[in-house]
C-alpha positions as semicolon CSV with decimal commas, in nm:
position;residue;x (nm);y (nm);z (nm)
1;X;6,850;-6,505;10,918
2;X;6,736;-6,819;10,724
3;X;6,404;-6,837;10,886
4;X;6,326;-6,495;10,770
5;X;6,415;-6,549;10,400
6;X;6,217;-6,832;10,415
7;X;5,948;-6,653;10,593
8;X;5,979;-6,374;10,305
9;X;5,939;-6,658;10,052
10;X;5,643;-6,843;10,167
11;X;5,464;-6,439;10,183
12;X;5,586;-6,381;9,830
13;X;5,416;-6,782;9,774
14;X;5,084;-6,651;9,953
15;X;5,064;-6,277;9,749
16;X;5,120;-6,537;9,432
17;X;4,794;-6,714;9,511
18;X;4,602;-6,367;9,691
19;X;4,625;-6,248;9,335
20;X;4,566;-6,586;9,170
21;X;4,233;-6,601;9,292
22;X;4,118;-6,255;9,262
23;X;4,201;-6,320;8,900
24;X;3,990;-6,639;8,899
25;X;3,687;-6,436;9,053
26;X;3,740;-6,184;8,773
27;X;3,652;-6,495;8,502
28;X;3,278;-6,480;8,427
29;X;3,253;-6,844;8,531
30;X;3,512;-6,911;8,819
31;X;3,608;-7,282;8,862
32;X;3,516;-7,348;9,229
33;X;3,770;-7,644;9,221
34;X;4,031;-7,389;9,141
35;X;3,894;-7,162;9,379
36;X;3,910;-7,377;9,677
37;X;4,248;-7,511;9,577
38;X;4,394;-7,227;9,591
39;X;4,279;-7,075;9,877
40;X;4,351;-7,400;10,086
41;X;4,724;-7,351;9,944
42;X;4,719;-7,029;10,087
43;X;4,579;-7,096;10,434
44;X;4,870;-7,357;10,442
45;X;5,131;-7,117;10,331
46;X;4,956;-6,892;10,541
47;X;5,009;-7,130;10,918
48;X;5,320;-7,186;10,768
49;X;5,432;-6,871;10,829
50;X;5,238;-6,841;11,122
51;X;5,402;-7,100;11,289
52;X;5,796;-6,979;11,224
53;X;5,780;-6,621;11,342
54;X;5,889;-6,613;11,696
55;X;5,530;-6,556;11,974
């Protein structure tokens, strides 16, 4: 049952940044350093999760 809180946190961690950079695209001038900070973060988060849910 722990796994899958944490599992449910790290997906609430990865909406976070889905919708952090969607609002950084919305900016007239987007930082691309931002940009591709974030969305490294969330490929992390993203084999994170990957990687504890049972094959």
């Amino acid at each position: 049952m722990a796994i899958e809180a944490h599992i449910r946190e790290l997906g609430f961690r990865h909406e976070n940044l889905d919708r952090a950079i969607r609002d950084e695209l919305q900016r007239p001038a987007a930082d691309q350093l931002r940009l591709r900070q974030l969305k490294r973060q969330k490929l992390k988060l993203k084999e994170q999760i990957e990687s504890l849910r049972p094959s």
